[in-house]
C-alpha positions as CSV (number, residue, x, y, z in Angstrom):
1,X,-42.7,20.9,5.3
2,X,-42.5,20.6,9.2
3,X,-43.0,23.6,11.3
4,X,-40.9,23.1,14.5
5,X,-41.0,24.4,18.2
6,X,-37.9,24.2,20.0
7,X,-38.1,23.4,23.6
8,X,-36.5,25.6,26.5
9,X,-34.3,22.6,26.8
10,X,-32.4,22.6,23.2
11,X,-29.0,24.1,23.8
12,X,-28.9,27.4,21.9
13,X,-32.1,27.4,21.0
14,X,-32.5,30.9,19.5
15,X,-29.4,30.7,17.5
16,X,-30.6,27.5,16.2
17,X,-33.9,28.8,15.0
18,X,-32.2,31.8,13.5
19,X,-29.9,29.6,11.2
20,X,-33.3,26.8,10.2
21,X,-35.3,30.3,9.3
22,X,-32.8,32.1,7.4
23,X,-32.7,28.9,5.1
24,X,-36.3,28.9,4.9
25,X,-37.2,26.2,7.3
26,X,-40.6,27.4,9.6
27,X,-39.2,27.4,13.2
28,X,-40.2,28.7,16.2
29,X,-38.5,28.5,19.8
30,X,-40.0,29.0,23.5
31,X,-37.6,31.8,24.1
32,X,-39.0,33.2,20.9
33,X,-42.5,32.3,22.0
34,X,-42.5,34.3,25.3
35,X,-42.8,30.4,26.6
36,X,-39.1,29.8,28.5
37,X,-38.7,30.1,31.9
38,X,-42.2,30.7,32.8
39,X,-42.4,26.9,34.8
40,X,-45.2,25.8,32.3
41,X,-45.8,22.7,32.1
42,X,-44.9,19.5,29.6
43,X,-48.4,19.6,28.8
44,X,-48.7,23.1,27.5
45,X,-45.7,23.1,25.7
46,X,-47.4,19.7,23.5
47,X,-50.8,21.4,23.5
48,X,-49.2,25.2,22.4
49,X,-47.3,23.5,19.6
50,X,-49.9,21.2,18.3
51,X,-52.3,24.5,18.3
52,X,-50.1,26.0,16.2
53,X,-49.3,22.6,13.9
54,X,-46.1,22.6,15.0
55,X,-44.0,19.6,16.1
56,X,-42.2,19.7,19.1
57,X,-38.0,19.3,19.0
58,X,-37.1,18.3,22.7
59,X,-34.3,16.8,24.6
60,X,-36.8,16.3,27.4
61,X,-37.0,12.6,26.4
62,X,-38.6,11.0,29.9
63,X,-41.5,13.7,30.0
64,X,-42.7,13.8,26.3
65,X,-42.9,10.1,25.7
66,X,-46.3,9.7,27.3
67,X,-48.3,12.5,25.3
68,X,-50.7,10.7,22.5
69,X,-52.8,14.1,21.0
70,X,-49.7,16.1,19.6
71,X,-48.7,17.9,16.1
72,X,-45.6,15.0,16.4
73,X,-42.5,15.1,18.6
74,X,-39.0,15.1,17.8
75,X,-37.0,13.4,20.9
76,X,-33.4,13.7,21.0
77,X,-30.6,12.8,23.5
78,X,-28.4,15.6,24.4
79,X,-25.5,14.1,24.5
80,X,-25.8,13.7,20.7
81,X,-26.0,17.4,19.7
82,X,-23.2,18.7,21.8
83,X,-22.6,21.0,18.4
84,X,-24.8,22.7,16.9
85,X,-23.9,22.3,13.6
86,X,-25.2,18.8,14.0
87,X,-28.4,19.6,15.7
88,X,-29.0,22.1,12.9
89,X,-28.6,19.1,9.7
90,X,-30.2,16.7,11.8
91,X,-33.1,19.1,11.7
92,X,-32.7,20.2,8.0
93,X,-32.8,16.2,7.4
94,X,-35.9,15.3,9.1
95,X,-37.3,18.8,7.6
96,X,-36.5,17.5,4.3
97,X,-38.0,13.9,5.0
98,X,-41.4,14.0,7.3
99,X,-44.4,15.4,6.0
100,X,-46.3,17.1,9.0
101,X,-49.3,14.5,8.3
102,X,-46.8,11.8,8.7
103,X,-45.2,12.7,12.4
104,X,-49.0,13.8,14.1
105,X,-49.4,11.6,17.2
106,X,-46.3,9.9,16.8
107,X,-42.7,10.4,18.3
108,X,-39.7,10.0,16.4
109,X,-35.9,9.7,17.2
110,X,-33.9,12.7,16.3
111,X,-30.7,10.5,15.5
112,X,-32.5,8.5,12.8
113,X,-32.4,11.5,10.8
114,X,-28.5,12.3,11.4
């Protein structure tokens, strides 16, 4: 199963990571980290998650392309989780598809999995 870290960016973040770990996913988000508002950079939030074989659920599409050493990245336009309800099955979805050996190094769409 796919441990996540949600970035500062993901609208409602914490409640979000509540819901995923009260079903039994493995979440974790920046706010919950001590990592949100702290200016740290793209880099460090790829290099924190992949220490702690997490993959990284961002919004943040134009700066997280470019990374190639990373636990796997989840990319996602905004405009396509205005509810939450759908950020949180889209999640549940690629939870329940993706092995964590399968999405190392690579980044994947977050509205294949919708």
């Amino acid at each position: 199963m796919l441990k996540l870290f949600l970035d500062e960016n993901i609208t409602r973040a914490p409640d979000v990571e509540e819901e995923l770990n009260r079903l039994g996913f493995d979440v974790l988000s920046t706010q919950t980290a001590g990592r949100a508002n702290q200016r740290l950079s793209d880099e460090d939030q790829v290099r924190f998650a992949a220490e702690h074989g997490r993959v990284l659920v961002t919004f943040n599409i134009r700066d997280y392309v470019s990374f190639s050493t990373h636990a796997g990245i989840l990319l996602g336009e905004q405009k396509n989780f205005l509810h939450i309800g759908i950020l949180i099955r889209t999640l549940i979805n690629a939870c329940n598809r993706l092995e964590a050996g399968d999405i190392v190094n690579h980044v994947l769409r977050l509205e294949q999995h919708r």
